[in-house]
C-alpha positions as CSV (number, residue, x, y, z in Angstrom):
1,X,41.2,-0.4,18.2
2,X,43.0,-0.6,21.5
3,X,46.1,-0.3,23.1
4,X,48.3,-3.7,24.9
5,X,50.5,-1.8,27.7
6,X,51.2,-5.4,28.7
7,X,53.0,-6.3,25.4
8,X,55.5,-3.0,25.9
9,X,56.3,-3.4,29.4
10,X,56.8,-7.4,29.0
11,X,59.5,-6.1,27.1
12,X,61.2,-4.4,29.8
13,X,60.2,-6.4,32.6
14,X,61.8,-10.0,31.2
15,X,65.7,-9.5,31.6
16,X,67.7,-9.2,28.7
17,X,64.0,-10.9,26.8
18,X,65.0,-14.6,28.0
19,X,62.7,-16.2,30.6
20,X,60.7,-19.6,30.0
21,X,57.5,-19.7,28.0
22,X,55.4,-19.4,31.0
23,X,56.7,-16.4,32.3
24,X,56.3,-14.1,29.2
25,X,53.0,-15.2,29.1
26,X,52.6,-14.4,32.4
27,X,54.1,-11.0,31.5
28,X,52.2,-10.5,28.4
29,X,49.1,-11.6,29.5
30,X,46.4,-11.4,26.2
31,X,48.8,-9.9,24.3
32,X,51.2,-13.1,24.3
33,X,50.1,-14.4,20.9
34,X,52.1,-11.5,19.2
35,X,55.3,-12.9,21.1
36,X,54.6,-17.0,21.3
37,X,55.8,-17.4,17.2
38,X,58.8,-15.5,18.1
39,X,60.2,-17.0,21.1
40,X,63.4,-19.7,20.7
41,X,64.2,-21.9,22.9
42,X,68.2,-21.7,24.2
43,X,70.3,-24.5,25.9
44,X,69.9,-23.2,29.1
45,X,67.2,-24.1,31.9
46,X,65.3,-21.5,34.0
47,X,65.4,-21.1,37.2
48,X,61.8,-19.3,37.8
49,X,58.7,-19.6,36.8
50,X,55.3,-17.5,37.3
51,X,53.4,-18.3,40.6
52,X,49.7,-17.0,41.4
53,X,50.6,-15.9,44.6
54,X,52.2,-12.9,45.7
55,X,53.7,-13.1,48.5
56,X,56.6,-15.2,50.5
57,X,59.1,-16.6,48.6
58,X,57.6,-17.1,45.2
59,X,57.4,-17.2,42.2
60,X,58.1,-20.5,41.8
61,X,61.6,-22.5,41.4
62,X,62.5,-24.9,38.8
63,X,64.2,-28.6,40.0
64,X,65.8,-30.6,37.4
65,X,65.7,-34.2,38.3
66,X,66.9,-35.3,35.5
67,X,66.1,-37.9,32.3
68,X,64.4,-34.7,30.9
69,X,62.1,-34.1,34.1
70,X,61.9,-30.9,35.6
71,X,59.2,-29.7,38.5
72,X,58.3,-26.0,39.6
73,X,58.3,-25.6,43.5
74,X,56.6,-23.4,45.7
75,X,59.3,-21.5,47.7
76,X,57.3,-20.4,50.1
77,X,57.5,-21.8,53.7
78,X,53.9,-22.9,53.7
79,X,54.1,-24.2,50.1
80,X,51.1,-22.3,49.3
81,X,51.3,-23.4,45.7
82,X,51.3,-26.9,44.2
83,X,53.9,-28.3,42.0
84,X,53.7,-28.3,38.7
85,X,55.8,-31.0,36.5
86,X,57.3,-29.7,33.6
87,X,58.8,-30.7,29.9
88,X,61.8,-29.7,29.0
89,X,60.9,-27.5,26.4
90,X,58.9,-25.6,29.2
91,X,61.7,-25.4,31.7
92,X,64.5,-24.0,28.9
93,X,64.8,-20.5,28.4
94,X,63.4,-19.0,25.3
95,X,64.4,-15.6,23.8
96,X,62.6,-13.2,21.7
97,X,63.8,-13.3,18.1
98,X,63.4,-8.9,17.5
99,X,63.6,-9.1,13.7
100,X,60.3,-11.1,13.3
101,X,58.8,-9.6,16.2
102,X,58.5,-6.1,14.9
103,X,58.5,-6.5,11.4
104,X,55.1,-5.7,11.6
105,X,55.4,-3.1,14.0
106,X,58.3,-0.8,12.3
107,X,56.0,-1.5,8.7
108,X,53.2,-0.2,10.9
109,X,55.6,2.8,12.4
110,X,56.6,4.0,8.2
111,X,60.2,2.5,9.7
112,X,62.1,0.4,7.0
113,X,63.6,-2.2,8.3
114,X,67.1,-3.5,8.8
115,X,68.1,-6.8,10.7
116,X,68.5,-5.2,14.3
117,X,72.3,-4.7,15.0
118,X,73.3,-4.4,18.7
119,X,74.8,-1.2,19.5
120,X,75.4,-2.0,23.2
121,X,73.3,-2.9,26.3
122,X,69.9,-2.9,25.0
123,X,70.2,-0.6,22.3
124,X,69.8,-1.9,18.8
125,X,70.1,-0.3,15.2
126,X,66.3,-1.5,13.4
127,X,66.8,0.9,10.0
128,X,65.6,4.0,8.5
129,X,62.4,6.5,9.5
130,X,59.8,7.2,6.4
131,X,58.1,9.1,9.2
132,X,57.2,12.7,7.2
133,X,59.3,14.4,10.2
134,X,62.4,12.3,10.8
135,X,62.5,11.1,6.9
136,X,66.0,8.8,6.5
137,X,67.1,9.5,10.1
138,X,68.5,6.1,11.6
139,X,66.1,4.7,14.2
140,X,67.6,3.1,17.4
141,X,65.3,0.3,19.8
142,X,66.1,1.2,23.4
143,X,64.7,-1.6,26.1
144,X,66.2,-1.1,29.7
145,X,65.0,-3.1,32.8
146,X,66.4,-0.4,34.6
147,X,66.3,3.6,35.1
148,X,70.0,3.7,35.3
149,X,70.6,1.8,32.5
150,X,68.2,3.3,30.6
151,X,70.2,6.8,31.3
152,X,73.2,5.0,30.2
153,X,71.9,3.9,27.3
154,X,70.5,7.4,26.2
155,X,73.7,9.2,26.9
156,X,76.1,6.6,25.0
157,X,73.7,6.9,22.0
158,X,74.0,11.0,22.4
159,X,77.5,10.7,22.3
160,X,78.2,8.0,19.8
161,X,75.3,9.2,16.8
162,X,76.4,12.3,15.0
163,X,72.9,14.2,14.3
164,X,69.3,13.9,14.3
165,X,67.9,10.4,15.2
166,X,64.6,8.5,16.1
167,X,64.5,6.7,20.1
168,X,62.0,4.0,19.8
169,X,61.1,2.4,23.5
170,X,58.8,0.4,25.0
171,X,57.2,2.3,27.7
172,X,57.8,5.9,29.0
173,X,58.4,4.0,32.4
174,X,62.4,5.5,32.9
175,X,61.4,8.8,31.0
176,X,62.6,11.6,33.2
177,X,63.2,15.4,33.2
178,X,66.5,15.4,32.4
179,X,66.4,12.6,29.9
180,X,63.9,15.0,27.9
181,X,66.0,18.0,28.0
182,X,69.0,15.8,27.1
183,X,67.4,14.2,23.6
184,X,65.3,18.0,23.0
185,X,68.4,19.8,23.0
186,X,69.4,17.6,20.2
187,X,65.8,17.7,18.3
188,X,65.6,13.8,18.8
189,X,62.5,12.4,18.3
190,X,61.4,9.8,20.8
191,X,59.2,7.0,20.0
192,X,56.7,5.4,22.8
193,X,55.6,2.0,21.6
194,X,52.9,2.0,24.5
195,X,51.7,5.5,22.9
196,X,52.4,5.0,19.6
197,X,50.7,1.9,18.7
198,X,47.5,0.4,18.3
199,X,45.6,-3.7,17.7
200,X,43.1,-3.1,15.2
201,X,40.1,-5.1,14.7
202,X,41.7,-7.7,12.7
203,X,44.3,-8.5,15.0
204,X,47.3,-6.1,13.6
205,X,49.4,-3.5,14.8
206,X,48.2,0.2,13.4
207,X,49.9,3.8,14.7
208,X,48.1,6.6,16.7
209,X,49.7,8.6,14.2
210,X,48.7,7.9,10.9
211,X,49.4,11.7,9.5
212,X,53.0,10.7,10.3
213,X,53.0,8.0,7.9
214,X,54.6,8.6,4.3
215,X,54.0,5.1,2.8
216,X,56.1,5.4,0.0
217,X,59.1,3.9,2.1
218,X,57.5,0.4,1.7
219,X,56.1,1.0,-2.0
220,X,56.2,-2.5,-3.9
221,X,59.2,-2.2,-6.7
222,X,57.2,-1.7,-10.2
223,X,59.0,-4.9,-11.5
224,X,57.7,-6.8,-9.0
225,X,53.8,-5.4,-8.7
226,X,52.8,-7.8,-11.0
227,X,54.3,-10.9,-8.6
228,X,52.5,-9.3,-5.6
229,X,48.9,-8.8,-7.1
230,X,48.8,-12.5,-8.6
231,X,49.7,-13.8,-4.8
232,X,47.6,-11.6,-3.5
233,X,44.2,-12.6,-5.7
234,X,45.0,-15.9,-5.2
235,X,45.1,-15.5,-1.7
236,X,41.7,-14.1,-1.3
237,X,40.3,-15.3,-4.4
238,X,39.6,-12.3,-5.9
239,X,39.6,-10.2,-9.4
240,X,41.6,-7.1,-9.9
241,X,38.3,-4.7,-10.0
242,X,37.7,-6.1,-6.1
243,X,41.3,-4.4,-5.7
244,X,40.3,-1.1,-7.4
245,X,37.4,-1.1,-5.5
246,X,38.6,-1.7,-2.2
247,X,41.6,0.9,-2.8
248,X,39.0,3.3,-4.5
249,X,40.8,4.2,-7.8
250,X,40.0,4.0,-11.6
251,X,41.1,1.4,-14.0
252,X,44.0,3.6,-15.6
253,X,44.7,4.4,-12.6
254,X,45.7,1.1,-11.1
255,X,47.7,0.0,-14.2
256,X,49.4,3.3,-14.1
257,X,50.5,1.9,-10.7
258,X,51.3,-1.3,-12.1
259,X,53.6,-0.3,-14.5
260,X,55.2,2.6,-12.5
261,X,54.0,5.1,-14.7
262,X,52.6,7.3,-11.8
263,X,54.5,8.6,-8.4
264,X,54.9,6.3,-5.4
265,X,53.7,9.2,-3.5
266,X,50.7,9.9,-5.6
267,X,47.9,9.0,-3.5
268,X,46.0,6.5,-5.7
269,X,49.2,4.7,-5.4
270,X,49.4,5.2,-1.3
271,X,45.7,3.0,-1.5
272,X,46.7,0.2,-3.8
273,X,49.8,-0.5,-1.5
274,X,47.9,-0.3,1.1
275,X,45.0,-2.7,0.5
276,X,47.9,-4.8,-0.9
277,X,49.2,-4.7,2.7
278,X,46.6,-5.1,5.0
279,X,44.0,-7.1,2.8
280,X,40.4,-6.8,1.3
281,X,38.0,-5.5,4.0
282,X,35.7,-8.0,5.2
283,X,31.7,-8.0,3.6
284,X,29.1,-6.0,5.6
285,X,26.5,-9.0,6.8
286,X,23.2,-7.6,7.0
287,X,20.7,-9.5,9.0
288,X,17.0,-9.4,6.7
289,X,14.6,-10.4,8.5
């Protein structure tokens, strides 16, 4: 597995998550794949765009002339970088649509959740912790581009939230002293994205912390296990015993599952919903030579 610092700190290094395509790749670096799907292109035209350079006048500045046509110039005196002619899909503005970005990264977290709701500047309601030590405590994204706004942000959500919460950020880039002792005094638990979170080897988010995870928060309903084991055989062409086998439980086992005869929590039930989740495990290859 590995970490993608680039992915968090894109987040707080593209203002209020709106730049053009270029420039949260630029941001992101080769990490921008988990973004790309998510971005959506506004009305409005850019007015930068990544340069290779750093130094003088750059990055680069976009020129509309018109009929669709749009260039990025150097701005440095000595037009140290060339040109380059862009579409207009290229020179709009594209924000990050939240929702489908961390779906998989709050299923990942043992967060269940909500459509984000904005509780102010950069602060957003995502749902509910399933986390074993903040269990149904409302979970709050914070994303400042700033370490004054990030203050801000921590001390209107102190004052406004009654209780115990979960502060999920990016990076611990604005994480100070006193905004420790602050969110301590209240037994908040605060959320790193940058710490928390892994890429496994199949491309999908995973948690440093997998102790933390309950599981049971995203437990299929029993009515509709049946729905979600025909899509999933017919997705990887499979028989229910591959299933059992992958998740490591007996027969009666797995239709006790299926029928919701046996706990959510149970932890024959915690494997089927999990192979169910992340898929069969790829065949060993063996080389015979």
């Amino acid at each position: 597995m590995r970490r993608s610092p680039r992915l968090w700190r894109s987040l707080e290094q593209v203002t209020g998550l709106l730049a053009v395509p270029a420039m949260w790749e630029a941001q992101c670096g080769e990490d921008f794949s988990f973004v790309r799907p998510f971005l959506r292109a506004t009305e409005m035209v850019g007015s930068r765009y990544p340069c290779p350079n750093r130094f003088g006048e750059c990055p680069r500045k976009i020129v509309d002339y018109g009929n669709g046509e749009f260039a990025a110039l150097c701005r440095d005196p000595y037009k140290s970088c060339r040109p380059i002619p862009l579409g207009t899909r290229e020179a709009l503005l594209h924000d990050l649509d939240l929702a489908g970005f961390l779906q998989p990264i709050l299923q990942a977290a043992s967060i269940r959740a909500e459509a984000p709701k904005p509780r102010g500047s950069g602060v957003w309601s995502l749902g509910l912790s399933g986390r074993r030590s903040s269990q149904h405590q409302p979970v709050f994204l914070v994303i400042a581009h700033s370490a004054s706004d990030f203050e801000s942000a921590v001390c209107d959500l102190l004052l406004e939230v009654p209780g115990q919460f979960v502060m999920l950020v990016p990076t611990n880039r604005y994480r100070s002293v006193e905004t420790q002792e602050r969110i301590q005094a209240r037994g908040i638990q605060y959320l790193c994205l940058g710490d928390l979170m892994f890429v496994d080897e199949e491309g999908r988010f995973a948690v440093a912390d997998s102790e933390e995870s309950v599981e049971v928060a995203t437990a299929t309903p029993a009515l509709d296990r049946k729905r979600v084991v025909k899509e999933f055989r017919r997705r990887y062409n499979c028989k229910v015993a591959d299933i059992q086998r992958a998740a490591g439980v007996y027969e009666t086992d797995y239709y006790g599952w299926l029928y919701g005869k046996a706990p959510d929590h149970y932890a024959h039930c915690i494997r089927i919903e999990r192979v169910l989740r992340r898929g069969l495990p790829k065949p060993d290859h063996h080389n015979f030579s």
